[in-house]
Structure formats: C-alpha cells, structure tokens
MOPAC internal coordinates of N, CA, C and O (Angstrom, degrees):
PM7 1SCF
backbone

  N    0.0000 0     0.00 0     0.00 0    0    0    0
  C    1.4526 1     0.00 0     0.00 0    1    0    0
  C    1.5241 1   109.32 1     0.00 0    2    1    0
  O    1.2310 1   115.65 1   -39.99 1    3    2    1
  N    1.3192 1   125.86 1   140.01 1    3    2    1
  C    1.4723 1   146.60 1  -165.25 1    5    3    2
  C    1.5119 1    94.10 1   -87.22 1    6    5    3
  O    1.2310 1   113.96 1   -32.58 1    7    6    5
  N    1.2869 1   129.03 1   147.42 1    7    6    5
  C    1.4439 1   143.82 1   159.81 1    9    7    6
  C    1.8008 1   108.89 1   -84.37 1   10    9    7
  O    1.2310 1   110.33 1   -45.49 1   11   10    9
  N    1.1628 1   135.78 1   134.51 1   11   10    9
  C    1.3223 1   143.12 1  -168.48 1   13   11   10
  C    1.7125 1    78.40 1   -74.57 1   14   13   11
  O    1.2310 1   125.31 1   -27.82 1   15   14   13
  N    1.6713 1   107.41 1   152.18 1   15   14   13
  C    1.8239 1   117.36 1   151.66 1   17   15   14
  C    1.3271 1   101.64 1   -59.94 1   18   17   15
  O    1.2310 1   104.15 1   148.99 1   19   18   17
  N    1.5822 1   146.84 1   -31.01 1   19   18   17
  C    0.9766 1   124.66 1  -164.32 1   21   19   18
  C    1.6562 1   113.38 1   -97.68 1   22   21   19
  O    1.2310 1   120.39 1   165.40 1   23   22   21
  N    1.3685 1   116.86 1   -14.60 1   23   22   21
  C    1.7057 1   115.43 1   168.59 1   25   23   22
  C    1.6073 1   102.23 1   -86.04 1   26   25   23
  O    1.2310 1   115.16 1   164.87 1   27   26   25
  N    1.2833 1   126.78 1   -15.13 1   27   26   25
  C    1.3545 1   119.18 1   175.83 1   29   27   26
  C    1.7928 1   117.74 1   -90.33 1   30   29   27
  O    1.2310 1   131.27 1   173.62 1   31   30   29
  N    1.6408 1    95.86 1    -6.38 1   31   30   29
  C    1.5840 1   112.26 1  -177.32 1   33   31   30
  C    1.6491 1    93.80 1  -101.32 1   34   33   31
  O    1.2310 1   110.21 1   174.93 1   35   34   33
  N    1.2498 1   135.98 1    -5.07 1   35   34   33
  C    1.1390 1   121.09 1   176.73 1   37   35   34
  C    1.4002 1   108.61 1  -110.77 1   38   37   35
  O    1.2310 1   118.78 1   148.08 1   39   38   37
  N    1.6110 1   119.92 1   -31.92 1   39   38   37
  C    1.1891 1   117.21 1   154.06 1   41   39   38
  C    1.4033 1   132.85 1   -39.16 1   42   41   39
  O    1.2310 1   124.53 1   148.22 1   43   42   41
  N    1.5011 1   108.92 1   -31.78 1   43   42   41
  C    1.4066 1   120.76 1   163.57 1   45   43   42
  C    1.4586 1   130.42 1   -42.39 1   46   45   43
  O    1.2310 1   133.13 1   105.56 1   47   46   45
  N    1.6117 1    92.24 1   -74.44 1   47   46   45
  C    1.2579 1   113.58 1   158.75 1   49   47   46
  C    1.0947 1   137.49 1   -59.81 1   50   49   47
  O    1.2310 1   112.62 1   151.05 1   51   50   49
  N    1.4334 1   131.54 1   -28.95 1   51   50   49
  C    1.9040 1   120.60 1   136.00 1   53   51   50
  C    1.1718 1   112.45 1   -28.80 1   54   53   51
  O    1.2310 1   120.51 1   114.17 1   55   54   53
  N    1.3653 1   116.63 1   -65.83 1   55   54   53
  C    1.3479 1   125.77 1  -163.76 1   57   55   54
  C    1.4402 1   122.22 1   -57.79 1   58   57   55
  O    1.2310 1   124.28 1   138.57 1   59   58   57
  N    1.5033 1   109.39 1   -41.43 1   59   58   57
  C    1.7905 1   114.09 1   163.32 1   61   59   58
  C    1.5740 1   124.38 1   -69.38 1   62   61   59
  O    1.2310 1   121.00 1   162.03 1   63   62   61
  N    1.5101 1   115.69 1   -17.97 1   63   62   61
  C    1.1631 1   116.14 1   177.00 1   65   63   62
  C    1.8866 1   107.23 1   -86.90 1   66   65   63
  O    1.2310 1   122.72 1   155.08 1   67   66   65
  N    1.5628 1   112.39 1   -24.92 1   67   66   65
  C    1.3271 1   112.17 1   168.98 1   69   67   66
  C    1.5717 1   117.11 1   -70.02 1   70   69   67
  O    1.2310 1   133.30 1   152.36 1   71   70   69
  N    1.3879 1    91.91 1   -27.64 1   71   70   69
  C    1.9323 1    76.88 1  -177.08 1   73   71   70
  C    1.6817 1    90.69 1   -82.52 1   74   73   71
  O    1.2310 1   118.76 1   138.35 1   75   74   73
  N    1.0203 1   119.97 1   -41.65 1   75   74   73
  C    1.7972 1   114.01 1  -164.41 1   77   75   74
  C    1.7044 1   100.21 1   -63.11 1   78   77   75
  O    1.2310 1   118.52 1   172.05 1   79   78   77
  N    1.0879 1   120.42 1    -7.95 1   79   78   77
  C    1.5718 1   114.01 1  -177.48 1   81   79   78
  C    1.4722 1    99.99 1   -97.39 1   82   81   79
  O    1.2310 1   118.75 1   151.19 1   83   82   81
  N    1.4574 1   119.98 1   -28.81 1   83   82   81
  C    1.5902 1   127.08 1   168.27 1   85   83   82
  C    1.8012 1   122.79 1   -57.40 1   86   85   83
  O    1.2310 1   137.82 1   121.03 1   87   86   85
  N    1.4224 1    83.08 1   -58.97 1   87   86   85
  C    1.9685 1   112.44 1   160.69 1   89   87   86
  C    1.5493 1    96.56 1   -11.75 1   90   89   87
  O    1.2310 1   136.06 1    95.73 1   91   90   89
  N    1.8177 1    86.51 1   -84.27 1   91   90   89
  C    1.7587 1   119.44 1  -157.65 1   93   91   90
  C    2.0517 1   101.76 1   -40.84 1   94   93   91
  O    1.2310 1   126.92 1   115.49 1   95   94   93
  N    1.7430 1   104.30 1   -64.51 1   95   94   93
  C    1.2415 1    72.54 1   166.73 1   97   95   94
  C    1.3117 1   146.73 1  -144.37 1   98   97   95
  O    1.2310 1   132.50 1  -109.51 1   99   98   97
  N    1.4096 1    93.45 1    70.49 1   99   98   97
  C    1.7038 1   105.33 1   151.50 1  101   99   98
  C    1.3681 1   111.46 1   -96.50 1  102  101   99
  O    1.2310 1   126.85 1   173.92 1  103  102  101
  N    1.4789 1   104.43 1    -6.08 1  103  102  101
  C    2.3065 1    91.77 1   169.86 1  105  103  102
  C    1.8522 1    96.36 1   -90.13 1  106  105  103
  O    1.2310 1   123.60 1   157.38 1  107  106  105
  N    1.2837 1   110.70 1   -22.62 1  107  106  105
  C    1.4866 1   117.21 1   174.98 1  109  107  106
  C    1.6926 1   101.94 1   -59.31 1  110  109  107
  O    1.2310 1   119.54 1   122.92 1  111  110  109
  N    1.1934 1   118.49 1   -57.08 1  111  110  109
  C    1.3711 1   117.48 1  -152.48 1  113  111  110
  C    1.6972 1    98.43 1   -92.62 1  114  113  111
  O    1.2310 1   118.53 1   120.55 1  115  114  113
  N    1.3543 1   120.40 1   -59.45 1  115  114  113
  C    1.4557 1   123.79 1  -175.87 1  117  115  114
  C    1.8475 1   117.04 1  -102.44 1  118  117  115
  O    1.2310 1   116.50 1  -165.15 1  119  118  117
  N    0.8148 1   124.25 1    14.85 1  119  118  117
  C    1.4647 1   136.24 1   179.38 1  121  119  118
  C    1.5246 1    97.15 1    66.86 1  122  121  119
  O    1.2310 1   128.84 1     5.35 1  123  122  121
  N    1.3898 1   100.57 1  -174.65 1  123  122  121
  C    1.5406 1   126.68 1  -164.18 1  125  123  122
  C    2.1259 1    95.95 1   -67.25 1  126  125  123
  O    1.2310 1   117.06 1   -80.09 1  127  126  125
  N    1.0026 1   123.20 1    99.91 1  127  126  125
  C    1.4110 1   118.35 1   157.44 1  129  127  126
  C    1.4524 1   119.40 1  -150.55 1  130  129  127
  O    1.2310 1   115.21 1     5.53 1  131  130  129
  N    1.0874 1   126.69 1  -174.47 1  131  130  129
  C    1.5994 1   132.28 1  -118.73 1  133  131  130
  C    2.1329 1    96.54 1   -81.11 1  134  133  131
  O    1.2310 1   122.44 1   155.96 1  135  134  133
  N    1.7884 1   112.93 1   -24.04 1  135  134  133
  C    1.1325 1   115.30 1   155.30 1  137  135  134
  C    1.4154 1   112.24 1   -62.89 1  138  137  135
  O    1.2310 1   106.80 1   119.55 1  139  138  137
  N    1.4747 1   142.16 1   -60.45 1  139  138  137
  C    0.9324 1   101.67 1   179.88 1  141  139  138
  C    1.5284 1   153.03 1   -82.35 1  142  141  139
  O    1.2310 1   134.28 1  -162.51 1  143  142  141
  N    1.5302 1    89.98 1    17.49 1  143  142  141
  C    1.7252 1   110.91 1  -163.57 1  145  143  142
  C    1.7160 1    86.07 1   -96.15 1  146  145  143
  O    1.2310 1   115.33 1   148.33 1  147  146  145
  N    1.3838 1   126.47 1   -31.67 1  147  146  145
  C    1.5777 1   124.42 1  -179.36 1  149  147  146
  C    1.7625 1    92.34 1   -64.52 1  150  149  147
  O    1.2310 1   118.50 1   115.60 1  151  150  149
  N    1.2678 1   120.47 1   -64.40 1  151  150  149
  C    1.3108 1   106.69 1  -155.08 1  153  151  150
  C    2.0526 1   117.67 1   -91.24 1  154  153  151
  O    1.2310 1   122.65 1  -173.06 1  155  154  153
  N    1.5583 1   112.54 1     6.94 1  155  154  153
  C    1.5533 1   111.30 1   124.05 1  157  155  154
  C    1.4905 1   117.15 1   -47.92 1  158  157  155
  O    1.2310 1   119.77 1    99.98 1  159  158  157
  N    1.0641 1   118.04 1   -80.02 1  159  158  157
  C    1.5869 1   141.27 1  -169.94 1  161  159  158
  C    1.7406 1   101.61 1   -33.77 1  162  161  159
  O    1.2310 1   125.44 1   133.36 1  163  162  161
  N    1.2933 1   107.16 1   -46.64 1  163  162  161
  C    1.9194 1   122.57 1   171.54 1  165  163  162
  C    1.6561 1   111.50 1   -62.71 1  166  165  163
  O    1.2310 1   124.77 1   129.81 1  167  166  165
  N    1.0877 1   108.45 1   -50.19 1  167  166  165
  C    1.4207 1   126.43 1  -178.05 1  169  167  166
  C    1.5725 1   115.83 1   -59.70 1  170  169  167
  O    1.2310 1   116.62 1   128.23 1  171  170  169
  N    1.4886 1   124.04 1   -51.77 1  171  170  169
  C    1.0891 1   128.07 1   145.95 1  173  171  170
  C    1.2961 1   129.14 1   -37.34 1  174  173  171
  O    1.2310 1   122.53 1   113.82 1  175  174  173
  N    1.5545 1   112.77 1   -66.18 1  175  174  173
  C    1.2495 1    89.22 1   177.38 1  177  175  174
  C    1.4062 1   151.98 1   -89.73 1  178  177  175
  O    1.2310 1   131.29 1  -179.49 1  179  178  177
  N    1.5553 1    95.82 1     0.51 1  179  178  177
  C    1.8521 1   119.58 1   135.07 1  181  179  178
  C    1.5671 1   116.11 1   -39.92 1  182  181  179
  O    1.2310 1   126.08 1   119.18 1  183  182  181
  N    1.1252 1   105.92 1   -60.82 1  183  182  181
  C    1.7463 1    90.51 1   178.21 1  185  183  182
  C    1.2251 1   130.17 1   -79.30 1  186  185  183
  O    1.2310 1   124.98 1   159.69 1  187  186  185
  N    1.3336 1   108.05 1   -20.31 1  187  186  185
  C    1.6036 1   120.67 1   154.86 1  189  187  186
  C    1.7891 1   114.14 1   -52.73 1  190  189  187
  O    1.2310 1   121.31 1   128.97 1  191  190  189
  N    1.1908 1   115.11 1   -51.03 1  191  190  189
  C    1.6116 1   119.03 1  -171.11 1  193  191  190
  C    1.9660 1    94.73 1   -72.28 1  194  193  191
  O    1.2310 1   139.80 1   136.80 1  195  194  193
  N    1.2618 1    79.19 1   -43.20 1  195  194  193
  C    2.4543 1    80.04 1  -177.52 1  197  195  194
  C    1.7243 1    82.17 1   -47.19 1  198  197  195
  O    1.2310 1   124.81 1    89.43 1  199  198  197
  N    1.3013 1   108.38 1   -90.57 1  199  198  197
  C    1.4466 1   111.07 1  -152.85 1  201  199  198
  C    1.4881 1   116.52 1   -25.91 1  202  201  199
  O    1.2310 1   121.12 1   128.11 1  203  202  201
  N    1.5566 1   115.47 1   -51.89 1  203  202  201
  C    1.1252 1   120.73 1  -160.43 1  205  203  202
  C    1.5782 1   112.35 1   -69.12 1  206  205  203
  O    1.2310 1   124.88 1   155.14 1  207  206  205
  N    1.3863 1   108.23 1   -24.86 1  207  206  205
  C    1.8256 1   132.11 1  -177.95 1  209  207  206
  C    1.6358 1    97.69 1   -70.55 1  210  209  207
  O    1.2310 1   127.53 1   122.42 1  211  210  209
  N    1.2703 1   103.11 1   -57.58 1  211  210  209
  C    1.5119 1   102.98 1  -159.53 1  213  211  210
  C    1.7981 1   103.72 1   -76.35 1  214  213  211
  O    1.2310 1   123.48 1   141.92 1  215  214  213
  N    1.1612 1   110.93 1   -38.08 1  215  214  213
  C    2.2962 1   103.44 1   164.87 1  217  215  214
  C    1.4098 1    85.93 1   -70.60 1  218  217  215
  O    1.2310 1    97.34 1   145.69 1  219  218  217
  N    1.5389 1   157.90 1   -34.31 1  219  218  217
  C    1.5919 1   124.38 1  -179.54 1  221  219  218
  C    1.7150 1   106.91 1   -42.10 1  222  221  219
  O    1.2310 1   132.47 1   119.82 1  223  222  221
  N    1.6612 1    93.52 1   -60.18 1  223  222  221
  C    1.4599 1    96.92 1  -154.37 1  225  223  222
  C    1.5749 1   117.93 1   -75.63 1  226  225  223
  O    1.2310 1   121.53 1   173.51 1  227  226  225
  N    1.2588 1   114.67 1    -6.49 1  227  226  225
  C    1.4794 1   127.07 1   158.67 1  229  227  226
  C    1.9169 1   100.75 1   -67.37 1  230  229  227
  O    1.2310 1   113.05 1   112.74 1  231  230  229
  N    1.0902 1   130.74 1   -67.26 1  231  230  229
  C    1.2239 1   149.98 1  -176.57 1  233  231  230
  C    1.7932 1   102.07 1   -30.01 1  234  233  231
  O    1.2310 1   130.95 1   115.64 1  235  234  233
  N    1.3626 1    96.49 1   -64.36 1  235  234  233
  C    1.5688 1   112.34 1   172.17 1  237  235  234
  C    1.3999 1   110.25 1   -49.56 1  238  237  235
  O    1.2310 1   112.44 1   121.14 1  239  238  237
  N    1.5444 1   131.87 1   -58.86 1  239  238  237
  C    1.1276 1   134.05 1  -152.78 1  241  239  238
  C    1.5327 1   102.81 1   -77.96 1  242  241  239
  O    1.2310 1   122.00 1   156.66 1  243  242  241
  N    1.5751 1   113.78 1   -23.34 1  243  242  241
  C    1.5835 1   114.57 1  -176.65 1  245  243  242
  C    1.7320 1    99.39 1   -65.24 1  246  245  243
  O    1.2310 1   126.92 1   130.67 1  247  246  245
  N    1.3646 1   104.29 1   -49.33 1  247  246  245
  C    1.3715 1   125.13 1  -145.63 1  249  247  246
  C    1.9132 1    92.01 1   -64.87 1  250  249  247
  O    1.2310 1   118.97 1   139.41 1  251  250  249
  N    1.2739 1   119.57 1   -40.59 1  251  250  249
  C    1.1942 1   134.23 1  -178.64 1  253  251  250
  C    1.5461 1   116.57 1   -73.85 1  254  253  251
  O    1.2310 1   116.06 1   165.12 1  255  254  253
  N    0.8991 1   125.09 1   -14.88 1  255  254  253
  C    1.4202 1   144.70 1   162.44 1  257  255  254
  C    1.1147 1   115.04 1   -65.39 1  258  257  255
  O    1.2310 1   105.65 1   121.71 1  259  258  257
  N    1.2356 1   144.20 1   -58.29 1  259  258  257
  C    1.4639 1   158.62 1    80.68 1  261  259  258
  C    1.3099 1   115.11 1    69.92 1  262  261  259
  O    1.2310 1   120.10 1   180.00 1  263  262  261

C-alpha cells in the first residue's frame, strides 16, 4: 500500500517540529553547539520536504480533476 503525499507531508512536519522542540532545548539546557545547529539544519529540511509533499498532493488532486 502507497502512503498519500499528504500523510507523508505531515509526517514531515511532525518530524520538523520534533527536532525544533529538541533544538529549543538543548540551546535551553547546553547553549548553541554543533548538536543543536545539526538538528535546526534537520528541522528545516523536514519542513521543507512537508511543504513541498503537501503542494505535490494538492498539485495531483488539481491535475486529476482535469
């Protein structure tokens, strides 16, 4: 069975808000260093892949309309 772009675009976005809630505090607990600059860097591009997943599956659904 296939995953929809849009449960794999929200999976994303769980996933970037978990590292950005991780981020928050290890700069809370141990200041700004190279862990938490990796899991910004993770977090981004989790919400980058959500975004880009979730306009696929809009994209698709226009196109299918069609």
């Amino acid at each position: 069975m296939r995953r929809s772009p849009l449960f794999s675009g929200l999976i994303y976005f769980l996933l970037g808000g978990l590292f950005t809630y991780f981020a928050i505090d290890d700069v809370q607990k141990n200041g700004w260093g190279f862990f938490s600059y990796l899991l910004i860097l993770l977090a981004t591009f989790d919400f980058g892949s959500g975004l880009k997943m979730i306009a696929f599956h809009f994209r698709l659904k226009n196109q299918q309309k069609k």
